[in-house]
C-alpha positions in Angstrom: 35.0 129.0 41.3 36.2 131.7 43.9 36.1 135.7 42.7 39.2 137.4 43.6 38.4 141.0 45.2 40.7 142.6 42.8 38.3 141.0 39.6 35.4 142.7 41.2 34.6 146.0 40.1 35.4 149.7 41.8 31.8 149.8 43.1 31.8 146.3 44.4 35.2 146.9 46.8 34.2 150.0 48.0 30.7 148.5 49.0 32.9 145.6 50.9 35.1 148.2 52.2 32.1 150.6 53.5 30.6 147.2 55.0 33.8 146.6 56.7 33.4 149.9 58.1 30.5 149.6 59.0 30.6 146.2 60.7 33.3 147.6 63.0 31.1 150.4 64.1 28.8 147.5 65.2 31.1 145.6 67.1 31.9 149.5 69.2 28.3 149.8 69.5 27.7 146.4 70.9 30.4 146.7 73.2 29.4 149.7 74.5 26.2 148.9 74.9 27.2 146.0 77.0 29.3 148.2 79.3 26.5 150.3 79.6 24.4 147.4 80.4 27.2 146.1 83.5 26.9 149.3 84.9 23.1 149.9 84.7 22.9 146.1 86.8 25.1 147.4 88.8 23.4 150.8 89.8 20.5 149.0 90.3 21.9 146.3 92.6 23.1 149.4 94.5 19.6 150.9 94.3 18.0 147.5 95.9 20.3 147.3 98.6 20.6 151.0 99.3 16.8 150.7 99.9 16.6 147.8 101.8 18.5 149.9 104.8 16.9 151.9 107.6 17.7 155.1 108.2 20.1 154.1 110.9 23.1 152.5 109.0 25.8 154.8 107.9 25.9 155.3 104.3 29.2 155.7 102.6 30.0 156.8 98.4 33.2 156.0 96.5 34.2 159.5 94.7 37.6 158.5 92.6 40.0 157.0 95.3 38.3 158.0 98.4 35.0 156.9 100.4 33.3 159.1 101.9 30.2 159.2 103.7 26.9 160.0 102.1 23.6 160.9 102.6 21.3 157.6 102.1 18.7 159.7 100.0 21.0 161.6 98.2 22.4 158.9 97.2 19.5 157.3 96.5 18.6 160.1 94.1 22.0 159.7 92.5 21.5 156.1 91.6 17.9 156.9 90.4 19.0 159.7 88.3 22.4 157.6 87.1 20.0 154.4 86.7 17.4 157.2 84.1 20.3 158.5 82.0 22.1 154.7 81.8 18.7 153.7 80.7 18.3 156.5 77.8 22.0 155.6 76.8 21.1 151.7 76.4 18.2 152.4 74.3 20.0 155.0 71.9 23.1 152.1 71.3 20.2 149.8 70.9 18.6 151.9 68.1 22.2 152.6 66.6 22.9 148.8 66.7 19.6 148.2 64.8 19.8 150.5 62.1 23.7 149.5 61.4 22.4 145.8 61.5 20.4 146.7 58.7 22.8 148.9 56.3 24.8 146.2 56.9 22.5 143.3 55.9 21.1 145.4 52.9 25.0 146.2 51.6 25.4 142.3 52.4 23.1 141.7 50.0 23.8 144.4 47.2 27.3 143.1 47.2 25.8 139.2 46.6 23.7 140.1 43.8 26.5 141.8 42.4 28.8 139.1 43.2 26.0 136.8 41.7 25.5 138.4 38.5 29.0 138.3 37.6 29.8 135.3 37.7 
């Protein structure tokens, strides 16, 4: 037989409800982390092909709307620098994903047992 939510006690729903909450943090954690993740390929395919010129070719950066031309290691520095901070990023979502994975999982089951023991 199925347990209605409003049968369940106070503390119950408001340990669905904070689950809820904090399942949708997740989800805006994950995503972020994989737009962080797009852009750190992305700086680094810039990195590999940036390096793979001579000082020759003219070098040229996108800065809003416009392109303008750049300095190769400037640039290069940029990226590098861009490529460090995306990387720090990446691991803090990571660590934010894992410990919300857990509250989640240990509310998950607080809320069975519960569920469990009432009926």
């Amino acid at each position: 037989m199925a347990i209605k939510y409003e049968d369940l006690p106070p503390q119950v729903q408001n340990q669905i409800k904070q689950m809820q909450q904090l399942q949708q943090q997740y989800e805006i954690i994950a995503q972020q982390r994989l737009q962080i993740e797009a852009r750190l390929k992305e700086t680094e395919t810039a990195i590999e092909e940036l390096s793979k010129l001579s000082g020759e070719e003219a070098v040229y950066k996108a800065i809003g709307n416009l392109i303008v031309k750049a300095n190769k290691d400037k640039l290069l520095k940029e990226l590098q620098e861009d490529k460090e901070s995306l990387e720090i990023r990446k691991k803090s979502l990571e660590s934010q994903e894992s410990r919300l994975k857990e509250k989640i999982e240990e509310l998950q089951n607080r809320i069975q047992e519960a569920i469990q023991s009432k009926g």
